[in-house]
ZAZAKOL-546460 format. One record per residue: x, y, z of N, C-alpha, C in turn; residue number from 1. Coordinates in steps of 0.001 Angstrom, whole numbers, m for minus. Layout:
<n.east = X, n.north = Y, n.up = Z, ca.east = X, ca.north = Y, ca.up = Z, c.east = X, c.north = Y, c.up = Z, resi = NUM>
...
***
This chain:
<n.east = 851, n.north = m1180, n.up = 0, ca.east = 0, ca.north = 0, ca.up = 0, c.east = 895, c.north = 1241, c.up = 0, resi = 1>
<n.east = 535, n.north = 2138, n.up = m696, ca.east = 1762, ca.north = 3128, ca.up = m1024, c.east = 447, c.north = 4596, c.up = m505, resi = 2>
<n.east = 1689, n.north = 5428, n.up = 79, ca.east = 951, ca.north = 6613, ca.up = 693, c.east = 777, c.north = 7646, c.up = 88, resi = 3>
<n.east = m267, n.north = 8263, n.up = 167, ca.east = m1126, ca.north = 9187, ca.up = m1074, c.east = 269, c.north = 10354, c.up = m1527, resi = 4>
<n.east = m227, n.north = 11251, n.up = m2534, ca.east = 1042, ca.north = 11958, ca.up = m2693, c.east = 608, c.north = 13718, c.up = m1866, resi = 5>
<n.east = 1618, n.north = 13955, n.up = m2127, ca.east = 1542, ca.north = 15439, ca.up = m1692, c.east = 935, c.north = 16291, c.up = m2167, resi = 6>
<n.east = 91, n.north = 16788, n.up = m1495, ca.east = m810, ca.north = 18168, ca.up = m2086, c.east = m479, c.north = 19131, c.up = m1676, resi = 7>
<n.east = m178, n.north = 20207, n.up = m2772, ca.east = m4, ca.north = 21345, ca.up = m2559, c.east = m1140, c.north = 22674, c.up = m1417, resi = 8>
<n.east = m150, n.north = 23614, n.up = m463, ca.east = m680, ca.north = 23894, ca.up = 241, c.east = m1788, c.north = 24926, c.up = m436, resi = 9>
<n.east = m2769, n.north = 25260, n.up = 375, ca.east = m3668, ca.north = 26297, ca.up = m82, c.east = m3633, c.north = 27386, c.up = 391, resi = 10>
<n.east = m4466, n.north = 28218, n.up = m576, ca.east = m3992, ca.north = 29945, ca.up = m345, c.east = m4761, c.north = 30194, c.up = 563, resi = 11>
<n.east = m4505, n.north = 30428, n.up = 1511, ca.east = m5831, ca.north = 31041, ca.up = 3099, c.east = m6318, c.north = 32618, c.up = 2580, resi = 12>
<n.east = m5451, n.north = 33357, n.up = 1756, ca.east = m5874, ca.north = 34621, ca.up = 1311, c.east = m6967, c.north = 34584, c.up = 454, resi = 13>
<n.east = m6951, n.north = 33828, n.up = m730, ca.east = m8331, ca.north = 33221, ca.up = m1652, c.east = m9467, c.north = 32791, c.up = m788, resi = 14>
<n.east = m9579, n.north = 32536, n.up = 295, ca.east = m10980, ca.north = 32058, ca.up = 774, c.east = m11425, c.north = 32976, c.up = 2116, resi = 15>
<n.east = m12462, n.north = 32962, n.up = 1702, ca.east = m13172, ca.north = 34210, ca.up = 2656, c.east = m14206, c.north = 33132, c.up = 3367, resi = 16>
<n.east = m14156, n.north = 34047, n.up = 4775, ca.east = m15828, ca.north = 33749, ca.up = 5386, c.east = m17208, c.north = 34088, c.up = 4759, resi = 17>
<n.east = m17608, n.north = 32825, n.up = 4727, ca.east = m19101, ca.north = 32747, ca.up = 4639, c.east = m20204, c.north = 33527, c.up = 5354, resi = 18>
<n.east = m20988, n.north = 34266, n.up = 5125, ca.east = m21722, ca.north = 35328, ca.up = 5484, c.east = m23271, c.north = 34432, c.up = 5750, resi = 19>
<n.east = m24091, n.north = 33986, n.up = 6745, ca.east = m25465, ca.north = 33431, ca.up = 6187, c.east = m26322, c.north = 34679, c.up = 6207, resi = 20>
<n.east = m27062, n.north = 34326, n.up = 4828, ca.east = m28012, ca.north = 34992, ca.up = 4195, c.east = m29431, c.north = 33882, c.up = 4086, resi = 21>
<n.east = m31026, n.north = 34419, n.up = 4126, ca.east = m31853, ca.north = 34068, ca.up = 3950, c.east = m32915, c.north = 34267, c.up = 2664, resi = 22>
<n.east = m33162, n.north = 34129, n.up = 1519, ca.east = m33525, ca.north = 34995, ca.up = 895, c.east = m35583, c.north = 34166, c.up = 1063, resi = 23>
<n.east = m36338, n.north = 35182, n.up = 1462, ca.east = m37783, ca.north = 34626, ca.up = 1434, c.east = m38520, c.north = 34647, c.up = 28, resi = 24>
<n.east = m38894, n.north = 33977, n.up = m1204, ca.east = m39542, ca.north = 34253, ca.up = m1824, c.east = m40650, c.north = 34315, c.up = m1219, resi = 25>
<n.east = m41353, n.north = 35046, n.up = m2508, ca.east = m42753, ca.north = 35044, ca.up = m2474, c.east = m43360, c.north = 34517, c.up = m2661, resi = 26>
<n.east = m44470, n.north = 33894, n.up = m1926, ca.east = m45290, ca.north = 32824, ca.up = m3102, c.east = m46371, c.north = 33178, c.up = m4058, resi = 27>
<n.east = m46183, n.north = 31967, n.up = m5138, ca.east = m47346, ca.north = 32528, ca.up = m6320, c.east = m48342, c.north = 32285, c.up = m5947, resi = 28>
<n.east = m49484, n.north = 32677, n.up = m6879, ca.east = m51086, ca.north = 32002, ca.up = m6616, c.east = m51261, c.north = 30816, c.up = m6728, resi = 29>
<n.east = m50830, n.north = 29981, n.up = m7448, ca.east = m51226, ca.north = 28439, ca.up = m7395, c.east = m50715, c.north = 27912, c.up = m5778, resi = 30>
<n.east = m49317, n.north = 28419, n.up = m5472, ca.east = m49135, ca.north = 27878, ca.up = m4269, c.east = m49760, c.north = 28251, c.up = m2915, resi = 31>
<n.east = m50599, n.north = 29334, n.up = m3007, ca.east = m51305, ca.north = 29954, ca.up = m1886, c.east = m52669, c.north = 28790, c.up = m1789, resi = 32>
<n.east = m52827, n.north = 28649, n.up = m3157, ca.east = m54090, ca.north = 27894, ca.up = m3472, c.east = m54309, c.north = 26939, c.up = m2727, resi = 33>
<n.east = m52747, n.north = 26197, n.up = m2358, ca.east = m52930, ca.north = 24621, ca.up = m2167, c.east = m52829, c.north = 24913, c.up = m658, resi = 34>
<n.east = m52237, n.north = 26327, n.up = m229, ca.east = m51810, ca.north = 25908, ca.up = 1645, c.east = m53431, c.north = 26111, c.up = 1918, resi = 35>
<n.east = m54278, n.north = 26708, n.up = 1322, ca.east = m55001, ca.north = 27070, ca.up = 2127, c.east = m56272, c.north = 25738, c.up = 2430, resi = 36>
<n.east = m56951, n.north = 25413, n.up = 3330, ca.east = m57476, ca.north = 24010, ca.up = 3807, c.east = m58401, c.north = 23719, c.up = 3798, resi = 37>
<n.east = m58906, n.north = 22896, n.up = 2861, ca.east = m60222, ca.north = 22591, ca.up = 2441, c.east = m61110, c.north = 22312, c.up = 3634, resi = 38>
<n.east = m62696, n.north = 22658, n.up = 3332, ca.east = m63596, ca.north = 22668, ca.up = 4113, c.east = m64496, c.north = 21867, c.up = 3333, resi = 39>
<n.east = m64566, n.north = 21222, n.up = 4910, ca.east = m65711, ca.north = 20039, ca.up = 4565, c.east = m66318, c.north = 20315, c.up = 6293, resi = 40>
<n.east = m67605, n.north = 18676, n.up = 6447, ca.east = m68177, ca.north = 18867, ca.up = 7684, c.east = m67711, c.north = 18239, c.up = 8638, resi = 41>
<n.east = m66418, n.north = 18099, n.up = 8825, ca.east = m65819, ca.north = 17286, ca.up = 9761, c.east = m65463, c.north = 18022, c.up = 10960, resi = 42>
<n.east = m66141, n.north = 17622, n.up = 12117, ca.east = m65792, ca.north = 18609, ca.up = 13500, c.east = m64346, c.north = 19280, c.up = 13662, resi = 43>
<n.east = m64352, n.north = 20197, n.up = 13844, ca.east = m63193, ca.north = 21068, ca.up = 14421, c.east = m62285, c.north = 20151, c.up = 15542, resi = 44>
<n.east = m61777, n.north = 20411, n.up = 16043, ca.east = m61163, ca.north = 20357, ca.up = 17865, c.east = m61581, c.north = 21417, c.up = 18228, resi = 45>
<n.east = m61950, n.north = 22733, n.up = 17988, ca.east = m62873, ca.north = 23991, ca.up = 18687, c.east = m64453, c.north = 23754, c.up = 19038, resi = 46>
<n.east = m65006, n.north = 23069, n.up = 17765, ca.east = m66321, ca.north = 22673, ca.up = 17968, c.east = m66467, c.north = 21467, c.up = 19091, resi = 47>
<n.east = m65850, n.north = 21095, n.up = 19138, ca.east = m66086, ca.north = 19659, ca.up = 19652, c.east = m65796, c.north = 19497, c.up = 21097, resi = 48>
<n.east = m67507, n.north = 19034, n.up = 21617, ca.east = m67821, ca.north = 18933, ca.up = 22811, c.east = m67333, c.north = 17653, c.up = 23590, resi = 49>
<n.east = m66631, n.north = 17624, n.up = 24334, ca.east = m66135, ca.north = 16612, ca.up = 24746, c.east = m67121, c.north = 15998, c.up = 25937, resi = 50>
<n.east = m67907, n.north = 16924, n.up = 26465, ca.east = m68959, ca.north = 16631, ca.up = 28061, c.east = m70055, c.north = 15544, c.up = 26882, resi = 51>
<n.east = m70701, n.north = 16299, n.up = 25801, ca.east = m71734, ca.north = 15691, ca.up = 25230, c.east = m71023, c.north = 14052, c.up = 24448, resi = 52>
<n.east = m69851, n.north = 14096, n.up = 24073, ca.east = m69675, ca.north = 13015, ca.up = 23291, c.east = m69875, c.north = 11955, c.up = 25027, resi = 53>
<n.east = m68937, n.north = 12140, n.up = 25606, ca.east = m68967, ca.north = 11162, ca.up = 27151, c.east = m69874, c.north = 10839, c.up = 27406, resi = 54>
<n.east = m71324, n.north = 11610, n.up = 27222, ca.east = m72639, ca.north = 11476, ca.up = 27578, c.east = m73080, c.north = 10182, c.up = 27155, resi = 55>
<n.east = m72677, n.north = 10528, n.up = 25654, ca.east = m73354, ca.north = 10039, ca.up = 24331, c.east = m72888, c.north = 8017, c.up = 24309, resi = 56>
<n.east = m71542, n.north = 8141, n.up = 24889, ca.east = m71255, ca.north = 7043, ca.up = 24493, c.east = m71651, c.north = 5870, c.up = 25790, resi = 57>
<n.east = m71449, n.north = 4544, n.up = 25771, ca.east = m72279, ca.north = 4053, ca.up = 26775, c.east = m70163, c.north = 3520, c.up = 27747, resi = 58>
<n.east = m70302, n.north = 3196, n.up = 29177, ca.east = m69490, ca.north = 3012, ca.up = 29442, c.east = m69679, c.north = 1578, c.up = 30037, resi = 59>
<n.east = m68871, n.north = 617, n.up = 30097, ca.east = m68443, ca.north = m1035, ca.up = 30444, c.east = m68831, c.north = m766, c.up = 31719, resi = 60>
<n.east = m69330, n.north = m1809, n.up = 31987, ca.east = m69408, ca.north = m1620, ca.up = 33542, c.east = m69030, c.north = m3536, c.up = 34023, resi = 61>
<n.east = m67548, n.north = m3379, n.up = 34666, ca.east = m67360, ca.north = m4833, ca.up = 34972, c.east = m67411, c.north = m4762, c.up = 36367, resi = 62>
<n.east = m68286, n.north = m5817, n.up = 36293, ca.east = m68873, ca.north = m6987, ca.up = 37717, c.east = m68080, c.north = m7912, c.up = 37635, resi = 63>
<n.east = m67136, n.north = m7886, n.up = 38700, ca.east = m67092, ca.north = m9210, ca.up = 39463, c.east = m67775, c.north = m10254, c.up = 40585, resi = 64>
<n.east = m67843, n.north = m11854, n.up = 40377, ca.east = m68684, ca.north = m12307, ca.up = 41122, c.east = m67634, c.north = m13036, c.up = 41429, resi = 65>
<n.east = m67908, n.north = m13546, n.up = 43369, ca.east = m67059, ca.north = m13981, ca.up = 44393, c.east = m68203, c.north = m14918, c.up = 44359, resi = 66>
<n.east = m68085, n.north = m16253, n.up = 44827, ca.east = m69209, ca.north = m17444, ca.up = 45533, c.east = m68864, c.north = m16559, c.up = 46650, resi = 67>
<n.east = m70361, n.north = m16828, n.up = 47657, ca.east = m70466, ca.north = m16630, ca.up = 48850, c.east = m70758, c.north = m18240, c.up = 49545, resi = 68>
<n.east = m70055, n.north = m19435, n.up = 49002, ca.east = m70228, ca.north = m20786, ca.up = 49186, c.east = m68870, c.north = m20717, c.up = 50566, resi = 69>
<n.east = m69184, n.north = m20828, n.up = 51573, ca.east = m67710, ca.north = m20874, ca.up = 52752, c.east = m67176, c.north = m22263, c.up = 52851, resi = 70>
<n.east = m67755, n.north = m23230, n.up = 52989, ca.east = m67208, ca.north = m24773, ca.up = 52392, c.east = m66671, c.north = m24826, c.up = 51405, resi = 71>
<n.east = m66348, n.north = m24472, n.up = 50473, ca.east = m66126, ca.north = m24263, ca.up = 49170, c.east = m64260, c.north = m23591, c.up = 48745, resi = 72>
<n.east = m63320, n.north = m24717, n.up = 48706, ca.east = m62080, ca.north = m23883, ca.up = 48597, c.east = m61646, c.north = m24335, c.up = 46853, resi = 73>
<n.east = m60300, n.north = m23515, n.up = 46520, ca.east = m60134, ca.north = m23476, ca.up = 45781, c.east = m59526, c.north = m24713, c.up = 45372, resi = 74>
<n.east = m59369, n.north = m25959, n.up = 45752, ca.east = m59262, ca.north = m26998, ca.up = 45434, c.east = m60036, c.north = m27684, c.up = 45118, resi = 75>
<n.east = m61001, n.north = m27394, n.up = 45528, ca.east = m62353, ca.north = m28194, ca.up = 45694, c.east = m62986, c.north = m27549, c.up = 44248, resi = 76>
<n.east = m62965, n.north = m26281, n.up = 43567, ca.east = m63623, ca.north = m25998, ca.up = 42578, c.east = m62991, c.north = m26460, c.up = 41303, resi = 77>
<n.east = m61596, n.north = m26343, n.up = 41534, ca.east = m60531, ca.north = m27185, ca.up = 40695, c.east = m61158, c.north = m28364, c.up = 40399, resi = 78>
<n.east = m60656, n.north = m28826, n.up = 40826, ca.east = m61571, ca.north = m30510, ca.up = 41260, c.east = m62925, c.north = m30711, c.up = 40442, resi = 79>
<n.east = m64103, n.north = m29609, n.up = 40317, ca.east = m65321, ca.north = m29867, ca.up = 40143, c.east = m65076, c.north = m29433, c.up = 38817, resi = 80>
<n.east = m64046, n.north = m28641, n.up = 38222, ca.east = m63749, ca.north = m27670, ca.up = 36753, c.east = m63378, c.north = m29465, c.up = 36148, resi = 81>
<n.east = m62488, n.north = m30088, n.up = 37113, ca.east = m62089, ca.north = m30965, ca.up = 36033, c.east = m62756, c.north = m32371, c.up = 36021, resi = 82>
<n.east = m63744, n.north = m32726, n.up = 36859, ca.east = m64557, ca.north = m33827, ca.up = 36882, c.east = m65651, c.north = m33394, c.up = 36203, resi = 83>
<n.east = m66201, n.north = m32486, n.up = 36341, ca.east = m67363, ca.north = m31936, ca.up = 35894, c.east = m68792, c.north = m32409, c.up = 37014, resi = 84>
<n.east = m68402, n.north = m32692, n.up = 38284, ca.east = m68914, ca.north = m32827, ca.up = 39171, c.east = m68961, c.north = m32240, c.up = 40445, resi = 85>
<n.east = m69711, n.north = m32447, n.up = 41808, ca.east = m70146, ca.north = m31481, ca.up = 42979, c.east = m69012, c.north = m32723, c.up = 43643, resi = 86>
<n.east = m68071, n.north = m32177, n.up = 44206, ca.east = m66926, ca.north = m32931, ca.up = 45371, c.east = m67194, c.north = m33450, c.up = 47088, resi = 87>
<n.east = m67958, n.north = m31982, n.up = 46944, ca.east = m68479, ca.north = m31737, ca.up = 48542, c.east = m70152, c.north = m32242, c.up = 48331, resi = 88>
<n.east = m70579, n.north = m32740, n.up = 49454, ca.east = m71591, ca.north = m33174, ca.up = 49384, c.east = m73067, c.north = m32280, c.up = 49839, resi = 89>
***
């Protein structure tokens, strides 16, 4: 592998600082055309009632059920899940 060759040094006087500049065009009419946002009847986020939609919609309501059986342990229901029978008499 052979090492690159020598480059000649550069002139630091030839290169100037970079200045940033912004330039804003203007926009044409076709492009105003397109920012601006079609209307249709689809609720806002301003229009839109958030108390009435909550109202509106129905909410889950989960029940849990405990046996109130006191003889009754969790071996014993095991047991009846897999015989398909009453254990306790």
């Amino acid at each position: 592998m052979e090492t690159p060759s020598h480059y000649n040094p550069l002139e630091l006087d030839k290169i100037k600082n970079r200045t940033l500049a912004t330039k804003i065009a203007k926009p044409s009419a076709h492009e105003e055309e397109k920012r601006k946002p079609v209307r249709n009847n689809d609720p806002s986020p301003h229009t839109y009632r958030n108390e009435e939609a909550l109202d509106k919609i129905s909410a889950s309501v989960v029940k849990y059920a405990f046996s109130k059986n006191k003889q009754e342990s969790f071996i014993d229901k095991a047991l009846k899940k897999v015989s398909g029978r009453n254990t306790m008499p």
